[in-house]
C-alpha positions as CSV (number, residue, x, y, z in Angstrom):
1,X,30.8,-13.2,79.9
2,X,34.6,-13.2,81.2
3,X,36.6,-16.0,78.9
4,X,40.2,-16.6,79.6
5,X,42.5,-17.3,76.8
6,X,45.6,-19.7,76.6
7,X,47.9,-22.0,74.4
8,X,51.5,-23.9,74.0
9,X,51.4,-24.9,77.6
10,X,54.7,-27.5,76.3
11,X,54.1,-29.3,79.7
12,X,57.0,-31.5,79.8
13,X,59.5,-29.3,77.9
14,X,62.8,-28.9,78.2
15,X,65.7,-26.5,77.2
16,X,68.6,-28.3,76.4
17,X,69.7,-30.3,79.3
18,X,67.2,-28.4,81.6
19,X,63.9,-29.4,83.3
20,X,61.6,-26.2,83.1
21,X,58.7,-28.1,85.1
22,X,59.3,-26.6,88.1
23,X,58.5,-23.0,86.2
24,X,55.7,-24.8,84.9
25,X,54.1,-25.4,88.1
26,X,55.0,-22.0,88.9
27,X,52.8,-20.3,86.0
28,X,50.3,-23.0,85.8
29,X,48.8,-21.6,89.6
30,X,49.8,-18.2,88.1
31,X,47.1,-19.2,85.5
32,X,44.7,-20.7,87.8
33,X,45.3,-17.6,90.0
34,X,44.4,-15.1,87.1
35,X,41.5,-17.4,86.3
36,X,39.5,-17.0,90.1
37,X,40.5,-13.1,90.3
38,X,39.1,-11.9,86.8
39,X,36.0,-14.7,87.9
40,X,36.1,-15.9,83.9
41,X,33.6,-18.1,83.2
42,X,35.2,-20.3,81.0
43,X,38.6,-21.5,79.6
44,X,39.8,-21.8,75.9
45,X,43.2,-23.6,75.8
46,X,44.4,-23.3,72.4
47,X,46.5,-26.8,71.6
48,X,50.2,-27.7,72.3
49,X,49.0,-28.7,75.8
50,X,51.7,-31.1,76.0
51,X,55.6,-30.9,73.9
52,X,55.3,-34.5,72.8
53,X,53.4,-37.5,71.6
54,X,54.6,-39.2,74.7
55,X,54.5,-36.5,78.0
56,X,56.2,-37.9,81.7
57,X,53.7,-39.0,84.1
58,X,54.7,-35.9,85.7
59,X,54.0,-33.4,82.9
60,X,50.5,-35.5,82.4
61,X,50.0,-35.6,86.2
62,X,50.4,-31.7,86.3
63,X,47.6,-31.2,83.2
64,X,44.7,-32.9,85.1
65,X,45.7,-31.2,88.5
66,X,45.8,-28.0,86.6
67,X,42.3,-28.8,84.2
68,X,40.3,-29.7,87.3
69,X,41.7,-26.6,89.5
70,X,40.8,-24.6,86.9
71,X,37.7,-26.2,86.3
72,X,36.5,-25.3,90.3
73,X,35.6,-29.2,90.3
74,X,33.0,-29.1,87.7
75,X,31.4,-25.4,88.3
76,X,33.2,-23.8,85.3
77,X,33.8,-25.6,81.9
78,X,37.6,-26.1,80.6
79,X,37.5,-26.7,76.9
80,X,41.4,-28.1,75.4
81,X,42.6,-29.2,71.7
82,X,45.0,-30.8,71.0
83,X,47.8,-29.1,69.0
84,X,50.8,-30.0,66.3
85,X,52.7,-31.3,69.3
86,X,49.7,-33.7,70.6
87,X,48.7,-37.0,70.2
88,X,45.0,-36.8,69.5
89,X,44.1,-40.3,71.1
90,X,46.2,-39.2,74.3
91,X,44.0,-35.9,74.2
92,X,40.5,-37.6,73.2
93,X,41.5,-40.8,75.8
94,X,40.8,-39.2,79.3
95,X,37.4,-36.9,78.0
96,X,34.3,-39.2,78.8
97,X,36.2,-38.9,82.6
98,X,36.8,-35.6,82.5
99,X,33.7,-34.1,81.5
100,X,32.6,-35.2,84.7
101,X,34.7,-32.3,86.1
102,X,33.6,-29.9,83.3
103,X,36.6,-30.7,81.2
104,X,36.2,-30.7,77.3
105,X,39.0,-32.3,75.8
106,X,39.2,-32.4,71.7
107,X,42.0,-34.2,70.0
108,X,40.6,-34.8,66.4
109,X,39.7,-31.7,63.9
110,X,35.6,-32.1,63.3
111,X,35.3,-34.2,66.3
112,X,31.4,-34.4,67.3
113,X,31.3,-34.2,71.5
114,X,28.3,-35.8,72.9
115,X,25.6,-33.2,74.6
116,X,25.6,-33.9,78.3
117,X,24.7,-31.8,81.4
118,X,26.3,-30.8,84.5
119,X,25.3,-28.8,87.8
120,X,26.5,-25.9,86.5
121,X,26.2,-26.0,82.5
122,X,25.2,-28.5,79.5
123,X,26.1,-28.7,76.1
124,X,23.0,-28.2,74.6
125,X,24.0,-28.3,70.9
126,X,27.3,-30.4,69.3
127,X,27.7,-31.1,65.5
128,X,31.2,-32.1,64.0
129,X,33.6,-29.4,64.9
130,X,30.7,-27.2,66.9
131,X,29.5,-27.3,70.2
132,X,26.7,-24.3,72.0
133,X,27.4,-24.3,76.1
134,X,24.7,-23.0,78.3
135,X,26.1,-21.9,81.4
136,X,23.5,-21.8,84.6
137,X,25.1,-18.1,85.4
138,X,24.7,-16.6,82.1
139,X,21.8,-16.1,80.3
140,X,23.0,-16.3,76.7
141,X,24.7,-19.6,75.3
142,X,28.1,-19.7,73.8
143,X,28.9,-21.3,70.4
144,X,32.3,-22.7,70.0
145,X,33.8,-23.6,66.6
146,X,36.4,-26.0,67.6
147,X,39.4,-27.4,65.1
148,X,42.3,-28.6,66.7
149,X,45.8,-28.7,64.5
150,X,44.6,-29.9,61.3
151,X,46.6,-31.1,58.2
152,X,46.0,-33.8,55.6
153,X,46.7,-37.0,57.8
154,X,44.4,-35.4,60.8
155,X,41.9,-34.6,59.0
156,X,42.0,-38.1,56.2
157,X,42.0,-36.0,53.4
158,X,43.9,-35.7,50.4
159,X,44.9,-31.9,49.3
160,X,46.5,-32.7,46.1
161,X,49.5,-30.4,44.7
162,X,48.0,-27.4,45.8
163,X,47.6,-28.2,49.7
164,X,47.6,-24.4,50.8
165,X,44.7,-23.7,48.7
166,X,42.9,-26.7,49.1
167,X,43.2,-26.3,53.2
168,X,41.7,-22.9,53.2
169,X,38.9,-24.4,50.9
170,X,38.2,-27.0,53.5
171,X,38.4,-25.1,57.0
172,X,36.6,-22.3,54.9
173,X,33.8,-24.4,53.8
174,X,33.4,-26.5,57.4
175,X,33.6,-23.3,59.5
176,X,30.7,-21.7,57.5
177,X,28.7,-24.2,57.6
178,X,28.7,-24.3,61.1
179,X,28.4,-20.4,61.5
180,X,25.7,-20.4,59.2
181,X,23.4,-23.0,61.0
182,X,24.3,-22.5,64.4
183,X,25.6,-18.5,65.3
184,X,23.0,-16.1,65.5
185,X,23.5,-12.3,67.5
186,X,21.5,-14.0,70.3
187,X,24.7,-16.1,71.7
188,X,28.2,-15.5,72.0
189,X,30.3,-17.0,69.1
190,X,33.8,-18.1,69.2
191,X,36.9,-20.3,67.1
192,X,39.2,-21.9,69.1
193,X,41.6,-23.3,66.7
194,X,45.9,-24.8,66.8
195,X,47.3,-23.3,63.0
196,X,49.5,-21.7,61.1
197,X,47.5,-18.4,60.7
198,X,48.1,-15.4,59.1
199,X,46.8,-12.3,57.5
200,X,46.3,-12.5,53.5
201,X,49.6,-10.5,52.5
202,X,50.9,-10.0,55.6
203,X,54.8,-10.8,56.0
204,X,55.5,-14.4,57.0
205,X,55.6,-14.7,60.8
206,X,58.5,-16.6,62.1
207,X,57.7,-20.0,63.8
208,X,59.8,-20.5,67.4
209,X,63.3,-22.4,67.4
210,X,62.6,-25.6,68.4
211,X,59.0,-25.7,67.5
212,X,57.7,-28.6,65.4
213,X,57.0,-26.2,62.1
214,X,53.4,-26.2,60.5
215,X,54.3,-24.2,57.7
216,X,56.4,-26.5,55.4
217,X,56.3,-23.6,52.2
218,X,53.4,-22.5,52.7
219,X,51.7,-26.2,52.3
220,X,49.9,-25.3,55.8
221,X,49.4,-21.2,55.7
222,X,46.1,-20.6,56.5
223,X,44.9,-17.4,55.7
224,X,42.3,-15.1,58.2
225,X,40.0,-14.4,55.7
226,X,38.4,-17.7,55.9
227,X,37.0,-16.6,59.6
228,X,33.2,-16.4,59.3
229,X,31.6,-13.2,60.0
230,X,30.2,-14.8,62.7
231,X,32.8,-14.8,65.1
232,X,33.4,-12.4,67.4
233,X,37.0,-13.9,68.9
234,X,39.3,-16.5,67.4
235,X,41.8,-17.8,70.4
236,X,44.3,-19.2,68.2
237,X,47.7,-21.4,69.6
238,X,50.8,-22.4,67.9
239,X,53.3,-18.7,67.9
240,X,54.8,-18.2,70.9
241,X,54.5,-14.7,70.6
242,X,51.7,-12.5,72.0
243,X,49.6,-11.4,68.6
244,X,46.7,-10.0,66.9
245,X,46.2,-10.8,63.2
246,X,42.5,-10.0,63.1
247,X,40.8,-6.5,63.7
248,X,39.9,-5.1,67.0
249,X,36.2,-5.3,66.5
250,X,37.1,-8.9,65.6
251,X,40.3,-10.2,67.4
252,X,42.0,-12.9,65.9
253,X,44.9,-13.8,69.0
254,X,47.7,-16.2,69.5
255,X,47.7,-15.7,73.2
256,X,51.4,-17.0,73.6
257,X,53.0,-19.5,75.1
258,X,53.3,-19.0,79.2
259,X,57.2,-19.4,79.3
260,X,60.2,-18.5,76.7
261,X,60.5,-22.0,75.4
262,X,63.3,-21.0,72.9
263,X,66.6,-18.3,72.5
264,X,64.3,-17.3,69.8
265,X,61.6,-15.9,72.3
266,X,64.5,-14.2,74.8
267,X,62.8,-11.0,76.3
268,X,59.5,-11.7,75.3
269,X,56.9,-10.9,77.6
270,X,54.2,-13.9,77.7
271,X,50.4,-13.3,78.9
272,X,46.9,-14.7,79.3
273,X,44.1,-12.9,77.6
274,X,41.2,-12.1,79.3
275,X,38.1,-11.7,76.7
276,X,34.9,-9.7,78.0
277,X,31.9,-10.9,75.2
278,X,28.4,-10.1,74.9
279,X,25.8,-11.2,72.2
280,X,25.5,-8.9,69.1
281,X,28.6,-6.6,69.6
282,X,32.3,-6.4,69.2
283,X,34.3,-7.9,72.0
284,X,36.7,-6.2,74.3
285,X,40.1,-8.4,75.4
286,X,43.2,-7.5,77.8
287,X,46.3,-8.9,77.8
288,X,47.7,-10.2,81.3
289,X,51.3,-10.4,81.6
290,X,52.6,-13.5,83.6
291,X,55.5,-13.0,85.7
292,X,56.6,-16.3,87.0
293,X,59.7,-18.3,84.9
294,X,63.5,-17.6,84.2
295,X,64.2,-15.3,81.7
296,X,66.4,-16.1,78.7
297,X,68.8,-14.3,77.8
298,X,71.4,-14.2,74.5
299,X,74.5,-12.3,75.7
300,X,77.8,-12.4,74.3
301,X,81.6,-10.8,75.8
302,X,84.7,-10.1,74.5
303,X,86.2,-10.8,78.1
304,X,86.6,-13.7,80.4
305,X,86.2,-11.1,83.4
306,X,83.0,-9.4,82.5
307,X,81.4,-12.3,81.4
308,X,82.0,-13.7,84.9
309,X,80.7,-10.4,86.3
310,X,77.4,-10.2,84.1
311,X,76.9,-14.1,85.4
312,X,77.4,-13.6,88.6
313,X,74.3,-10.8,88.9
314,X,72.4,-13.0,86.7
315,X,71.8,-16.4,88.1
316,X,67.8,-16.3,87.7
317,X,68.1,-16.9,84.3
318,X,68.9,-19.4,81.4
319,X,71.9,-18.1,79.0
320,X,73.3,-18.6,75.5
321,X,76.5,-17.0,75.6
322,X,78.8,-16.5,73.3
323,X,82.3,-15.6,73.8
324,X,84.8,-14.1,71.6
325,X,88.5,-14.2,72.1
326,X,91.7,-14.4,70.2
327,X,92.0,-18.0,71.3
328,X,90.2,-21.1,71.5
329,X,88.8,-21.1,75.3
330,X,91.2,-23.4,77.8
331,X,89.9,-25.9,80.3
332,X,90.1,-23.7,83.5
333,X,88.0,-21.2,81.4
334,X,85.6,-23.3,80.7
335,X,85.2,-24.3,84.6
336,X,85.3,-20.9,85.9
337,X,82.3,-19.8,83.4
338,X,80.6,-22.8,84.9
339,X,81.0,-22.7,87.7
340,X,79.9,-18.9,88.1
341,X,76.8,-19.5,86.8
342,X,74.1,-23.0,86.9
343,X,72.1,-21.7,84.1
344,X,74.4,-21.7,81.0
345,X,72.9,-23.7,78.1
346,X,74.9,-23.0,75.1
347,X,78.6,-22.0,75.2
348,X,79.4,-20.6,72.1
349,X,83.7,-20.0,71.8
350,X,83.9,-17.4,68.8
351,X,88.0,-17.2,67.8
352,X,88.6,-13.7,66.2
353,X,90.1,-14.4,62.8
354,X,93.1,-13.7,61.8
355,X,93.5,-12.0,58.3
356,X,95.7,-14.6,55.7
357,X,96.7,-14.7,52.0
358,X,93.9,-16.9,50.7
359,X,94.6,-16.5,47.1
360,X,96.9,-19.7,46.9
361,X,96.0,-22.0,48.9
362,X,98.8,-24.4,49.3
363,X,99.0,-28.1,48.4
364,X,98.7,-31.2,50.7
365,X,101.2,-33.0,51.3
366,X,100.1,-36.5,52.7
367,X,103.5,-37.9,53.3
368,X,103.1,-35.7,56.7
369,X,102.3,-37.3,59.9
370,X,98.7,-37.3,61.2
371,X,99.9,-34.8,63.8
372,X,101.0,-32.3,61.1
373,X,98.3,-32.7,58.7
374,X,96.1,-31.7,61.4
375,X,97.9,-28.7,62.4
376,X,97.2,-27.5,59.3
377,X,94.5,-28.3,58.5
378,X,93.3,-26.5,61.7
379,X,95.0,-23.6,60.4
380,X,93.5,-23.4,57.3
381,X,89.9,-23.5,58.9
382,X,90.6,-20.6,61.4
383,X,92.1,-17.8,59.4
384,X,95.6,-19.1,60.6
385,X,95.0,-20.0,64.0
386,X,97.3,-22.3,65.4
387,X,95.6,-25.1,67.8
388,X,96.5,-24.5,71.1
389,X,98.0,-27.4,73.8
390,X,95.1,-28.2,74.5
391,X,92.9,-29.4,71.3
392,X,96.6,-30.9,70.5
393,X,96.4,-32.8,73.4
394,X,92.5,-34.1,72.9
395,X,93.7,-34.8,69.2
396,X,95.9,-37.5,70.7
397,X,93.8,-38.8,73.1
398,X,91.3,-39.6,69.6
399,X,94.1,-40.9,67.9
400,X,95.9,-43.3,70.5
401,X,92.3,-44.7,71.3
402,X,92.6,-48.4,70.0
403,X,89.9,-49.6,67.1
């Protein structure tokens, strides 16, 4: 059996002051496209389907258009969780619909999904936080341990003072069960899960700028170990970051996020993973780069001219640049970096300091006009840097401004 792998979708997300939802069409056929050439017969989508509570009709309208196409109208089943970034009702809302399309959608951790039965598969077996597939194609079933993002409010439990620990203990404790009465060598058996997850003494792995963090301390670190022996593959979402924290005979994977969402992903490569599984034996997975989306980039100059340069040859891209320069940057500066390039999202001016006498600092003297005492002050802040005509200028346009 072929099972296709994905998570952080983010549908709806933006970067700064930019839409990326045109790139999110793009890679969401890229998926679909993936999907119908490797013929996978299912989909795992891993949680953050959305990038808030409250997604545009357009980022929602591109979901369903994207679940049903990949879904070939109810011939191969689509299961979704909802992530840190979901609402669970919005997820759980559309389901009894959707399943008439093959879509499982799962918005609350130990959610029980009602067996039903389609053209082309059933759910034959569901308990809380399990459900067995049979597909009409395939002639072993497929056991899915499903807990979308899961903390104490999500899952209406109290973890006390020690809420790492106590975590572990109840994921631990609800996925074996689970294993133990339902995945036997003669089916396939999977976790699809949205956490913080790492490898018992493994360094910490960064979480993405801009990402709402799990791991607060470690109050929401949940460790590997706790995996059943069970499972064969654990499609994990939350990193951004293509990853495998488990073994190769047992694959633990954040899949990645389809676009660089964040400065802190610039040149990462994102993918899809394509899993091949088989009752009884260690699975076999392959990473599938996706190609559509700008690329990020974090570049910074010590000149006005070849930063114009490296702009102009770059315009498929978003930038954070900084710029570094022995004054602060003037207007028509400003404009010509603009203008040069329709991508910039951060413009960082970096003033070289200036080396000053620190060691005694000299006193205020607050009989001084306002004009004065912010000359100085200025100075002061930027290793002796005087302000330039133009930050005098915008200091009196504040100042003459009538309260």
């Amino acid at each position: 059996m072929k099972i296709l792998h994905t998570a952080d979708w983010h549908l709806g997300k933006r970067l700064d002051r930019f839409s990326r939802l045109e790139e999110q069409v793009s890679v969401m056929d890229e998926i679909i496209q993936v999907a119908d050439e490797q013929n996978a017969d299912l989909i795992l989508i891993a949680g953050d389907l959305f990038d808030n509570f409250n997604p545009g009709v357009e980022a929602v309208e591109l979901f369903y258009k994207t679940l049903k196409r990949l879904s070939l109208n109810g011939k191969r089943p689509v299961i979704a969780i909802s992530g840190n970034h979901d609402s669970p009702s919005l997820i759980d809302a559309p389901d009894p619909l959707a399943r008439e399309c093959g879509i499982i959608l799962i918005g609350h951790p130990k959610a029980v999904i009602h067996c039903f039965e389609l053209e082309h598969f059933k759910i034959s077996r569901s308990a809380e936080g399990f459900i067995e597939l049979e597909l009409k194609n395939q002639p072993q079933p497929v056991r899915i341990l499903h807990t979308p993002y899961a903390n104490e409010v999500r899952l209406k439990q109290y973890f006390g003072e020690n809420k790492e620990a106590e975590l572990n203990k109840v994921l631990a404790e609800h996925w074996a069960k689970n294993a133990d009465n339902f995945c036997d060598e003669n089916g396939i058996n999977l976790l699809i899960t949205h956490l913080y997850m790492n490898k018992k003494g493994a360094p910490i792995m960064e979480e993405p700028e801009g990402e709402k963090p799990i791991k607060i301390g470690n109050a929401d670190l949940v460790f590997s170990d706790i995996i059943p022996a069970q499972i064969q593959y654990t499609a994990l979402g939350h990193l951004h970051r293509f990853q495998n924290i488990g073994t190769e005979e047992k694959p633990v994977v954040y899949s990645s996020s389809p676009l660089c969402y964040s400065f802190s992903e610039a040149g990462q490569a994102k993918y899809v993973v394509l899993i091949d599984a088989e009752p009884g034996r260690a699975v076999s997975y392959e990473r599938i780069a996706l190609k559509n989306g700008k690329y990020l980039e974090r570049k910074s100059f010590d000149c006005i001219e070849k930063t114009v340069d490296w702009l102009t040859r770059n315009q498929d891209t978003f930038v954070e640049l900084t710029l570094e320069s022995e004054t602060f940057l003037k207007a028509d500066e400003r404009k010509r970096l603009y203008q040069s390039h329709s991508g910039i999202v951060h413009l960082i001016p970096k003033v070289k300091s200036l080396e000053t006498d620190d060691s005694h600092p000299g006193e205020i003297n607050l009989s001084q006009d306002m004009e004065t005492l912010f000359k100085n002050y200025f100075k002061s802040r930027n290793g002796g840097q005087e302000a330039n005509e133009e930050l005098i200028r915008l200091f009196h346009e504040i100042t003459s401004v009538p309260s």
